[in-house]
C-alpha positions, 0 to 999 in steps of 0.5 A: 482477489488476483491470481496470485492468491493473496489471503485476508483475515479478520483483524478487529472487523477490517479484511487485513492481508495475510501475505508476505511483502514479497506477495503484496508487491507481486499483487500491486504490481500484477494489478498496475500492469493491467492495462484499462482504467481503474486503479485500487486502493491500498491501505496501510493499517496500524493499530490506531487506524483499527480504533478510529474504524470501529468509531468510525464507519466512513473509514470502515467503508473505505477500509472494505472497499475494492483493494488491500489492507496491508499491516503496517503497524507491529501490534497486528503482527504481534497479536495474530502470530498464533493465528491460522492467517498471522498477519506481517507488518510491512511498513509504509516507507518499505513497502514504496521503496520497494515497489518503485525499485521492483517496479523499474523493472516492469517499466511502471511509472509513478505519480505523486500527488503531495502537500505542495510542489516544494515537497514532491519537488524534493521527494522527486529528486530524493528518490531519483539519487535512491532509485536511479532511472525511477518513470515519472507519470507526473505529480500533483498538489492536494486540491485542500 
């Protein structure tokens, strides 16, 4: 996956991230450092979002593509904590929060693709007064 080793277990047949938030951060940033095209998927998994992939095999599919799966839900955590690779929630709202503070430092910008411009208008300046000096690459409404 990337130099810095992160390891995925089975949870319900999604390949979720072992690996403490510190570690995913560390990944995400490593791979948005990297200069070329590109991009990767990361995928924020609950434990409704395992049910709707059983039923579902596009969401499968997307789930097992290039990127990571990270737990964001508690049920994970809980149910695996006895396992060789338990898994470590790490919540949505956290995790961004914590990437575009960690990410100031490497100099990374960030784009936001949101519902409307009203809406990224008001995340931009919400996150502004959270993180000072956060890098706009831009931002853009959904095209549905």
């Amino acid at each position: 996956m990337s130099a810095l080793d992160l390891r995925q277990t089975d949870f319900a047949g999604v390949p979720v991230l072992s690996a403490t938030p510190d570690s995913i951060l560390n990944w995400i940033i490593e791979k948005a450092r990297k200069p070329g095209p590109g991009g990767h998927h990361v995928h924020l998994l609950a434990a409704h979002s395992v049910v709707i992939a059983r039923d579902n095999e596009t969401f499968m599919s997307a789930l097992r593509a290039d990127g990571i799966v990270i737990p964001d839900g508690r049920w994970p955590e809980l149910l695996t904590r006895k396992e060789k690779l338990p898994l470590h929630q790490f919540r949505g709202h956290d995790l961004l929060i914590q990437l575009l503070s960690d990410a100031k430092a490497s100099g990374l910008r960030h784009y936001f693709l949101g519902p409307s411009g009203v809406v990224l208008e008001n995340l931009r300046k919400r996150l502004e007064v959270r993180i000072p000096g956060i890098r706009w690459a831009g931002q853009g409404v959904y095209p549905f």
